[in-house]
N, C-alpha and C positions, 0 to 999 in steps of 0.2 A: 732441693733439686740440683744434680749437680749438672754442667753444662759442658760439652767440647770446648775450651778453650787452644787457640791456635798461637804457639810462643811469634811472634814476631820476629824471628831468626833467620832469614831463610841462607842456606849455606851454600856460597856458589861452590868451594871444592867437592871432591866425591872426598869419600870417606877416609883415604889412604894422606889426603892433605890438608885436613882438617885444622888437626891439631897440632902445629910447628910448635915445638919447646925454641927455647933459647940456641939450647945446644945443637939442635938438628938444623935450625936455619939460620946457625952462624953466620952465613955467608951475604946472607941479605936482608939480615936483624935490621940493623941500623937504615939499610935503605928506605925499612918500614917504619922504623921508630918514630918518629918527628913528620907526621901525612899530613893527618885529616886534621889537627888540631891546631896546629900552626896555617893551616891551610884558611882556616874560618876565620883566623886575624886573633888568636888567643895572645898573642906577642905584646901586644898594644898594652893589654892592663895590666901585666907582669910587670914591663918597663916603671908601673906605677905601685909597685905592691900589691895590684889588687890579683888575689888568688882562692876569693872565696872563706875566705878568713869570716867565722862564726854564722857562717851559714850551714842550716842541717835538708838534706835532701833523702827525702823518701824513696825508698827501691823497694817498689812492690812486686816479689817475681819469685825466683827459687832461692832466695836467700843470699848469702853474701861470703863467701871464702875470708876469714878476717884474720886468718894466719897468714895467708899473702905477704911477701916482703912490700908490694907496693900499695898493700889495706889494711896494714897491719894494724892489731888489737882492735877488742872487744872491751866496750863500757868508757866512761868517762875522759879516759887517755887514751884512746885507742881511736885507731879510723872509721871504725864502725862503734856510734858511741851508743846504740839501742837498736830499738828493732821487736819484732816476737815472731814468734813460728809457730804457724796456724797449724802444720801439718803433723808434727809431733808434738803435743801443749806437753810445755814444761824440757823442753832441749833448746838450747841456741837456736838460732836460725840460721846456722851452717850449711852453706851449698855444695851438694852434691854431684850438681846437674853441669854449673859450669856457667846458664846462662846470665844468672841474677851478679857472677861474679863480673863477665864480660863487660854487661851495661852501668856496673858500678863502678868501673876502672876507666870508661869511658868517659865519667864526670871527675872522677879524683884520684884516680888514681899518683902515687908518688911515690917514686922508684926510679928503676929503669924505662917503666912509663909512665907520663905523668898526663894526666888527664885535663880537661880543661877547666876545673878548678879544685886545683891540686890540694888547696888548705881548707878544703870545703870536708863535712861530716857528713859520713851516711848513715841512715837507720834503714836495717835490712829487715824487710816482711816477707817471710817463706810461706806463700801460698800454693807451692806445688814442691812438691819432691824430685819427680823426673822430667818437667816441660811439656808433659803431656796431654795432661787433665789435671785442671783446677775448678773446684766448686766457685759458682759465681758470689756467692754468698762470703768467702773468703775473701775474693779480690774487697767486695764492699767492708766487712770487719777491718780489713787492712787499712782500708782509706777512712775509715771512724778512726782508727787506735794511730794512723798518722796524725789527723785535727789535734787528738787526744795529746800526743807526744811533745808536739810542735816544732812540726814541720813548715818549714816557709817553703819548699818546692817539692812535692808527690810525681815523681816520673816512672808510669805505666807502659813495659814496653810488652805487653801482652794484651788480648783481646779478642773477642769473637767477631766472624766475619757479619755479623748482624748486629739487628738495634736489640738491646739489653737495656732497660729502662730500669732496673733497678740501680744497676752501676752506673749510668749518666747519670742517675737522683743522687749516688752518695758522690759522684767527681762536682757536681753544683752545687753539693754542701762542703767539699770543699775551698772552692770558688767563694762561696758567701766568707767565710771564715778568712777571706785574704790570703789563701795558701796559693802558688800558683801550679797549675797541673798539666803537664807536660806527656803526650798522648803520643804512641806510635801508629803510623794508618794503615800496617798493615803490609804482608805482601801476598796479596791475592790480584797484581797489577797482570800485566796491564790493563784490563779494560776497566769499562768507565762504571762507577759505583759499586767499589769492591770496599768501602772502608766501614769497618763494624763500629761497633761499642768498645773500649770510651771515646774510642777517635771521633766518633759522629757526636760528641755533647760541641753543642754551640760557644761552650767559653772556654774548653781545654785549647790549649796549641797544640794541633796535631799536625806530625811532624813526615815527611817522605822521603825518599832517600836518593841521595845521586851519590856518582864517582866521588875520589878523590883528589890529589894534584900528580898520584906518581905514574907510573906506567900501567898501573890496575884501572889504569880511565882508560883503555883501549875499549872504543865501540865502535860498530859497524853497521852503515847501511842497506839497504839492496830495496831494487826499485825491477820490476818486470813491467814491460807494457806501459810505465809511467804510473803504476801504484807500489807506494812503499809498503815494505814489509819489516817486521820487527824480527831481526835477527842479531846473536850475540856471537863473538869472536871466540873462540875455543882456545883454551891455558896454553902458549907456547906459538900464534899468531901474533904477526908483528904490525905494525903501521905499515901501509902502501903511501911508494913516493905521487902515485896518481891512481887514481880510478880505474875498476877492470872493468873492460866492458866487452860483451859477447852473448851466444847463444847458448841458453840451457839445453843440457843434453842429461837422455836420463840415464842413470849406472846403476841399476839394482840395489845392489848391497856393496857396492864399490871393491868385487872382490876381482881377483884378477879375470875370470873369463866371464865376468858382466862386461869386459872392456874390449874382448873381442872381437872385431869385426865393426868394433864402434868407431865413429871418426871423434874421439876426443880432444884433437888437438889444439890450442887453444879458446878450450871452449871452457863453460860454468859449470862443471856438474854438479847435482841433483842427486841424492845415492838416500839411502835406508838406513835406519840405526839399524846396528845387530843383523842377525844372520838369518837367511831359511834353513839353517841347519842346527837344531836343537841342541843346544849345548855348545856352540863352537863361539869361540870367544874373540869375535873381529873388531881389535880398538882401532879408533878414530885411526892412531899411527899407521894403521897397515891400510887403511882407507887411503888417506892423505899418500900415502906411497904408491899406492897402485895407480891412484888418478894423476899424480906427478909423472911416474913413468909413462904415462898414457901420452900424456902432453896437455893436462887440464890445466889453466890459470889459477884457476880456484875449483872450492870442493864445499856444498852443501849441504848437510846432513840432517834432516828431517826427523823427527820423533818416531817409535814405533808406538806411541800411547800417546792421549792426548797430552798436550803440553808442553811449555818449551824447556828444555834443558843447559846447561851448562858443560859440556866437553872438554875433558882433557888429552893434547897430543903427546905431551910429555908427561910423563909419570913412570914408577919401577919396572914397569914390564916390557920398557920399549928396549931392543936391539939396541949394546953400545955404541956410541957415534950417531944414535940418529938426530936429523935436525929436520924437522917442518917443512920443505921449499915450495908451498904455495899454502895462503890462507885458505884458513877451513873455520866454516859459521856452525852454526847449529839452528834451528828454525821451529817451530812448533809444526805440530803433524795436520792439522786440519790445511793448515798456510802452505806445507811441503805439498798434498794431495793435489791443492789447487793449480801451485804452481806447475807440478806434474803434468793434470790436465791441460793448461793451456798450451803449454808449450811445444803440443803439438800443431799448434798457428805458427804466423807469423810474431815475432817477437823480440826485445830487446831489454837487456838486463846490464846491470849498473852495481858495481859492488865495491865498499869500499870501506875501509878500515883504517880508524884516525885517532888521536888522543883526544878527547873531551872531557875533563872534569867536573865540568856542570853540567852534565845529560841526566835525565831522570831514567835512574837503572829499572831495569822492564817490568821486576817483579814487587816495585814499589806501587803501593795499592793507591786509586785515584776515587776520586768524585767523579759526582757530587753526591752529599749525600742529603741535599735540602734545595729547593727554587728559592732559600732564603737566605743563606749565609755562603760561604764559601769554605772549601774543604779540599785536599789537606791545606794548613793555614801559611804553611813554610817548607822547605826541603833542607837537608844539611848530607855531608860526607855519612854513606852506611854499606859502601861498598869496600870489600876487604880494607875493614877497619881492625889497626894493631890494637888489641888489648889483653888484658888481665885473663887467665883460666886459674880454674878451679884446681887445686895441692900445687901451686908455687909455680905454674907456668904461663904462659904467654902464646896467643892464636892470633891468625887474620881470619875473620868473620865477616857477614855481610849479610845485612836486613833492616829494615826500617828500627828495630828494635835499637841499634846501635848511631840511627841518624837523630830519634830523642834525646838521647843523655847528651850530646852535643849541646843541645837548646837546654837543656835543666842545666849544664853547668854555666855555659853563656849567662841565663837568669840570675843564677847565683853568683857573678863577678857586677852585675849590674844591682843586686842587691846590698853587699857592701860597699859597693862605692856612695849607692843612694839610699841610706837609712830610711825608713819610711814608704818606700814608695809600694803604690799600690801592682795587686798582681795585672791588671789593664793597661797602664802604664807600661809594666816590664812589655809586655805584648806587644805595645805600640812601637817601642822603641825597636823589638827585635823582627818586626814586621813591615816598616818604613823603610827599615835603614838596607836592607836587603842586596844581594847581588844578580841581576837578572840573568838567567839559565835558557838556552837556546840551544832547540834539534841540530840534526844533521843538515840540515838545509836553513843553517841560519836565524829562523822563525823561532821567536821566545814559543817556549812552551804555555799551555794552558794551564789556566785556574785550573780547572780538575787535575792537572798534572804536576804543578806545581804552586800553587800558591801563590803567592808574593813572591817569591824567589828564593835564590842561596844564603845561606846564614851568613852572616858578616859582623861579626862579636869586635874588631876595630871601631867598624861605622856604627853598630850601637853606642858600642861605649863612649864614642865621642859626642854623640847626638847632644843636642840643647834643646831638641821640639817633643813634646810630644806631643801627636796627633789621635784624637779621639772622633768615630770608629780610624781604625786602620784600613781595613778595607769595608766594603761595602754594594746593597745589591741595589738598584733601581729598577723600578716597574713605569710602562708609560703603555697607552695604549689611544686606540685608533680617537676615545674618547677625550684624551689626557695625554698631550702630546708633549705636556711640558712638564719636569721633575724636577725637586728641591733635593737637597744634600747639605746638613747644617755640622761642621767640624768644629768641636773645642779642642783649642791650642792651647799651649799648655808652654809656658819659657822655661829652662831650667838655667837660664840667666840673665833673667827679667826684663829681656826685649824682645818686641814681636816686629821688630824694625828688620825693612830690607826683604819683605816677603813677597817673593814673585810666585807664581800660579800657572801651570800652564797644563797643556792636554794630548795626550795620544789615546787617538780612539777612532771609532769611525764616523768619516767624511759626512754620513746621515745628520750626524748631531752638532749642533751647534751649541756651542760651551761660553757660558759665562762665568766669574766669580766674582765676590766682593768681602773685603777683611771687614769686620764690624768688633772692634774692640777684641775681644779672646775667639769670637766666633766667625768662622770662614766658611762661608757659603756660597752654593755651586749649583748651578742652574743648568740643569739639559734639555734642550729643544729639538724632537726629532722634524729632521725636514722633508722627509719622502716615507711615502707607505710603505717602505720595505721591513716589513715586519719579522723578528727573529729575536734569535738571543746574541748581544756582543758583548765584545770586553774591551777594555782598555787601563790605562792608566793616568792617575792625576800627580803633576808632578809640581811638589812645593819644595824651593830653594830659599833657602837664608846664610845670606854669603856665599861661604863656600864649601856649604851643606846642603844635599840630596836626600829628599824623602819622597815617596814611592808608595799611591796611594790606589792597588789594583779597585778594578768594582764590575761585577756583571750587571749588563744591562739586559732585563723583558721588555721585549717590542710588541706586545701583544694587538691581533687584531680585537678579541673579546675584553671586556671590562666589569668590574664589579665594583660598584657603590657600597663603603661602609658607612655604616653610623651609628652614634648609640644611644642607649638612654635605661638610665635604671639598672645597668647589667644586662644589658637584652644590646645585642648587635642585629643593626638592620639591616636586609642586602637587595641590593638590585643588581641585576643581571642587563648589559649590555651588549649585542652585535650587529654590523652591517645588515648580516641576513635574520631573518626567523627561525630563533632558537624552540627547541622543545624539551629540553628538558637539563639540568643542570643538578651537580653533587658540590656541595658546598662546606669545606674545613676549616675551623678554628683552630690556630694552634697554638696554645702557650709558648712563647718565648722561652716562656723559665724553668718548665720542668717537663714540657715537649707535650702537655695531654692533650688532647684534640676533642672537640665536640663538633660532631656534622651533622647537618642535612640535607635534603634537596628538594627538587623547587621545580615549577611548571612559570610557562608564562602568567602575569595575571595573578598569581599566588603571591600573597605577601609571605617572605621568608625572613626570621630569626635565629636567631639562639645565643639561649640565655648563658654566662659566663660567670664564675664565681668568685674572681682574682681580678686587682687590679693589672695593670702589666701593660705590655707590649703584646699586641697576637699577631700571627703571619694568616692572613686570610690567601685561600686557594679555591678555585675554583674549574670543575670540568666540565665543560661546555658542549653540547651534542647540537650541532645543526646539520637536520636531515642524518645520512647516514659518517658526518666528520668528525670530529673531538678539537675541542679548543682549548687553551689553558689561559687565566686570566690569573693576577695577585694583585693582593693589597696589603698594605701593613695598618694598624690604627694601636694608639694607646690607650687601651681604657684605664678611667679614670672616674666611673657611675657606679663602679660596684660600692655598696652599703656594706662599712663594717661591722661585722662577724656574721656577713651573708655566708651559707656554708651550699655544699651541693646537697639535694634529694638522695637520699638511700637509695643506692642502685642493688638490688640483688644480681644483673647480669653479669654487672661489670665488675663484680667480687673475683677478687684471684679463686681460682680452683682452691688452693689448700685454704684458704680463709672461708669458703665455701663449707669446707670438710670437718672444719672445725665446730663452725656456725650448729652443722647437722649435728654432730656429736653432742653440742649441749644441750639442742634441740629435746634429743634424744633422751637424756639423762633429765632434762627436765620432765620431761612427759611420762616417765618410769618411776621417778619420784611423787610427782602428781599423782600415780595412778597407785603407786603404794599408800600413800596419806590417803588418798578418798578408799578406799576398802577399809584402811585401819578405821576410819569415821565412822563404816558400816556396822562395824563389828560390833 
C-alpha cells in the first residue's frame, strides 16, 4: 500500500526565487554562506578537530547529488560512501528531485558550503523520485538496509501527517540497534498536534524549526482588541524602529478605487489577496503602493484560500526603482474574515516587525502528539537555510526538513569526540544543553512549540553531565498530590561534585530535591486545587555549566489506581463526584500497541498485557454529562516468559487477512479434490 507521504520542505519563496545558483545571487552569497551553522555553535568543535571524522549518517529521502563539488564521489573515497535506490533497483541513488541533496549538504556538506560536520559520510536512500509520493514500505526497507549498512545516525526528513505504526516499528528497531534517529515534525504548523510519523515515535529526536541569525529572522507581530494573531512579514519589509499602532480599515483588493472616498490615513489596512477581476494580476507591489499613497502605515493582506501565505513585494515584475515604504504582512484567511468582522466595533490594533532568530517559524508543525512524552523534542535553524541543490548548485530553503540535519550533524561531532556513547546519551546531551526561544512578547515558547529549546552544538559539546530522562512528564491528582522524578547522572569527568538544583514552574508546586550518589531525585507537591496542565523547568548547574530539564505537568481532578499481577493490570477509578462510566488505555511504551477497556462503578476492571515494559495508562472519565482525563505510568514486570498474545482474527492487518483467506481457500479445493479422488 502505498501512502501520501508530505516532503518536510516547506518553501517560503514563490517559485521565480527558489532556486538562487551561485552566479545569480552573487550579491548576497556570502551573506548567506556562514548562518544557521555557525549560528548553533559548530565553531566550538572545529577549533578541536572535531568535524565528524568516521562517522556514517543515513539520508533517507530522494537520494543524494554525489557529483556535487561539495558531496563529492560515490563509494568508498567518495562523500557519499553507499546508499541504494529503492525507486529504480539496480541505478545509483542519484537525486533528481534536489531535496535529499538539500538535507544532505546540511550535515556535511564541504566546499563552498560546509555543513556541520563537514568530514562526516552519507549513505543516500532514494525512496522517492520526485518528493511526492513515497511508498511507506520504502521508507521502512530504507531504515532495515541503514541498521543493515551501519549507520550510527538515520536522519528522516520526510513523513506523514499521521501515526504510521509500521515506520515508528522499523525507527525503534533502529533505536534498539544504538543507531541514533533524527526526525523532522513536519510543517503542517501552526496549530497544535499536527506532527505525523516518524516524528510521533517516542525515542527519535524530532526536530522543529525556527529563524536563523541574519535578516531572514524578520518576524512580526499584530494584536487586535488585545488577541494575537499569527502573521508573517512579506520578502522586502523591514524592521520597525517602534510599534504601529492604529485603526483597521477595510480596502477590498487594495486596488486604487477600493481607496476612494476611504479615510486611510494613517490607519492599518486590511485588503484581499488577488483581484474580483478574473485574470488580473494585482502583486502585493501595487497593493503596498496604493495603500502608501493613501496614507496607510501599514498594509495587511489576507488569503483568498485557506491558509497563510508568504508574500513577495519585491521580485521581477515590479516597476524599476520601486522600494516598499510601509510594512506589508500577510495573515491566513479564516484570521483576515475575522478581523474584517470586528473591526466594524470599537477597536485597537498593534503591529510590529523585529529581528528574532529564535522564534518558532509558523509553519513548523507542533504537539503534542502523547499526555505522555513530549514532542517536538528540540528546534534548530530551517528557515532560509543556504545549502547544496541538486547538478552543482546552491538554494535558500526553509522547512523543518532542513532544522533535522542540523541535529544528525550536531550528533555526529558528539560521536567522535565520544566513542562509545550511547544514542540516549547523545539526546541528553543535545537536549539539556539547549538555548531557550521566546515569542514576540518575551514568553519562552511552549513544549508543543518548542521542546527543550534551540540547538546549541557549543553547550553540548562542552557538557560533562549527562542527564537521564532529559525531559519528562508528571501526573498528580486530587488523590495523589505528591510526585517523584528519579534522574541518573552520569560524569563524563568523574565528579558529581558542586551540583546545585533548582526550579521554574508554577507557584502551585512545591519542589524538593535530593542527590543520592548517581541518582537525583525530585519531588512535587501540589498545594491548591487548581487543577490543569503546567510546565516548567528544572535547572541543574555544576560550576559553570547549565542544564535544562523541561517536564509537563497533569493536575488532574480524576485518578486511576494501577496494579499488577501475573500480567493482568488492575484499575480503579477515582473522582470527587459519582462517576458512570469510564474507557480505559494501556499503552506500550515500546512499540505504542494499546489494549482497552472500559469500566462502570463497582465493576472490577483489567487487562491482560504480554510484554514486560513500561505502559502509559489513560483514562476518560464521564461524570454526569463532563469528560475527565486521569494518567498513570507503571512498569510491568509479572509477565511470564514466553507469554505470547491470543490469536486475534480482528486485529489481523487487512492484507494478512487476504492472504489467510486465500490459503484458506486452496486448502479447501485441495481437500475437496483428494476426498472425490478417494471416491473414485
Amino acid at each position: 500500500m502505498k501512502l501520501k507521504i508530505v516532503f518536510l520542505s516547506l518553501i517560503l519563496f514563490s517559485t521565480s526565487m527558489i532556486f538562487w545558483t551561485l552566479f545569480e545571487a552573487e550579491e548576497n552569497f556570502n551573506l548567506y554562506l556562514d548562518n544557521s551553522v555557525p549560528f548553533v555553535g559548530s565553531d566550538i568543535p572545529r577549533l578541536d578537530g572535531i568535524d565528524g571524522v568516521g562517522v556514517k549518517i543515513a539520508v533517507i529521502d530522494t537520494g543524494v547529488d554525489f557529483n556535487h563539488p561539495d558531496l563529492l564521489g560515490w563509494g568508498p573515497d567518495g562523500k557519499v560512501v553507499g546508499g541504494y535506490n529503492f525507486v529504480q533497483e539496480g541505478e545509483l541513488p542519484m537525486d533528481n528531485n534536489g531535496h535529499g541533496t538539500q538535507v544532505a549538504g546540511v550535515i556535511a556538506a564541504e566546499g563552498i558550503v560546509k555543513g556541520v560536520a563537514p568530514k562526516a559520510k552519507i549513505l543516500a536512500y532514494k525512496v522517492s523520485e520526485d518528493g511526492d509520493a513515497v511508498s511507506s514500505d520504502l521508507i521502512i526497507k530504507a531504515i532495515e538496509k541503514a541498521i543493515e549498512d551501519g549507520a550510527n545516525i538515520i536522519n528522516i526528513s520526510l513523513g506523514v501527517n499521521k501515526t504510521n505504526v509500521e515506520i515508528d516499528d522499523a525507527v525503534t528497531k533502529a533505536l534498539d540497534k544504538e543507531i541514533f534517529v533524527v526526525t523532522a515534525a513536519g510543517n503542517d504548523g501552526p496549530g497544535l498536534g499536527t506532527i505525523g510519523s516518524p516524528g510521533k515515535n517516542f525515542g527519535s529526536v524530532t526536530v522543529g524549526a525556527t529563524y536563523n541569525n541574519l535578516t531572514s529572522s524578520l518576524v512580526a507581530t499584530l494584536q487586535v482588541n488585545g488577541k494575537d494573531y499569527t502573521v508573517i512579514p512579506m520578502v522586502g519589509s523591514t524592521k520597525l524602529q517602534e510599534p504601529i499602532q492604529g485603526n483597521i480599515i477595510f480596502g477590498g483588493y487594495g486596488k486604487e478605487k477600493d481607496l476612494v472616498g476611504v479615510n486611510v490615513t494613517d490607519s492599518i489596512l486590511l485588503v484581499e489577496r488577488g483581484s474580483d477581476v478574473e485574470g488580473e494580476l494585482l502583486y502585493f507591489s501595487i497593493k503596498e503602493g496604493n495603500s502608501a499613497n493613501a496614507g496607510a502605515k501599514a498594509l495587511i493582506v489576507y488569503n483568498n484560500e485557506p491558509g497563510i501565505f508568504l508574500g513577495e513585494l519585491t521580485h521581477e515584475f515590479v516597476e524599476p526603482g520601486y522600494q516598499p515604504r510601509i510594512p506589508v504582512v500577510s495573515i491566513d484567511r479564516e484570521d483576515g474574515l475575522e478581523i474584517k468582522k470586528i473591526i466594524q466595533q470599537e477597536h485597537v490594533a498593534n503591529l510590529n516587525l523585529f529581528f528574532n532568530p529564535d522564534f518558532v517559524v509558523h509553519f513548523s508543525s507542533r504537539g503534542p502528539v502523547s499526555p505522555f512524552y513530549i514532542k517536538p523534542d528540540i528546534v534548530a535553524p530551517g528557515a532560509y537555510i543556504n545549502t547544496t541543490q541538486h547538478n552543482g548548485g546552491y538554494n535558500f530553503t526553509s522547512g523543518t526538513s532542513y532544522a533535522a540535519p542540523h541535529v544528525s550533524g550536531a550528533a555526529a561531532l558528539l560521536i567522535e569526540k565520544i566513542p562509545g556513547i550511547h544514542h540516549h546519551e547523545i539526546k541528553s546531551l543535545l537536549l539539556t544543553t539547549v538555548e531557550p526561544v521566546s515569542d514576540a512578547y518575551g514568553q519562552k515558547f511552549s513544549l508543543n512549540d518548542a521542546g527543550a529549546g534551540r540547538l546549541n552544538i557549543a553547550r553540548a559539546y562542552e557538557a560533562t553531565l549527562i542527564i537521564q530522562p532529559p525531559h519528562f512528564v508528571m501526573n498528580l491528582s486530587s488523590d495523589e498530590s505528591t510526585g517523584e522524578q528519579i534522574f541518573e547522572l552520569k560524569s563524563l569527568k568523574d565528579s558529581l561534585e558542586n551540583i546545585e538544583v533548582s526550579f521554574e514552574g508554577p507557584e502551585i508546586i512545591q519542589f524538593t530535591s535530593f542527590l543520592e550518589g548517581n541518582n537525583l531525585k525530585i519531588r512535587m507537591t501540589a498545594l491548591e486545587e487548581e487543577f490543569g496542565d503546567y510546565e516548567g523547568r528544572i535547572i541543574v548547574n555544576q560550576d559553570k555549566d547549565r542544564y535544562v530539564i523541561p517536564f509537563l505537568l497533569h493536575y488532574t481532578e480524576a485518578s486511576i489506581v494501577t496494579s499488577q499481577q501475573d500480567g493482568k493490570l488492575n484499575f480503579e477509578i477515582n473522582h470527587p463526584e459519582d462517576w458512570n462510566f469510564a474507557k480505559i488505555s494501556a499503552i506500550n511504551s515500546k512499540d505504542g500497541s494499546i489494549e482497552q477497556t472500559s469500566t462502570n462503578p463497582g465493576k472490577l476492571t483489567a487487562i491482560d498485557v504480554y510484554q514486560n515494559g513500561v505502559y502509559w495508562i489513560q483514562a476518560d472519565i464521564r461524570v454526569g454529562e463532563e469528560s475527565f482525563e486521569a494518567y498513570n505510568v507503571i512498569e510491568v514486570d509479572s509477565v511470564s516468559p514466553g507469554t505470547t498474545k491470543p490469536f486475534d482474527w480482528f486485529n489481523l492487518p487487512q492484507k494478512q487477512i487476504g492472504v489467510i483467506a486465500v490459503i484458506v481457500v486452496i486448502i479447501g479445493l485441495v481437500g475437496l479434490k483428494i476426498s472425490r479422488t478417494k471416491q473414485v
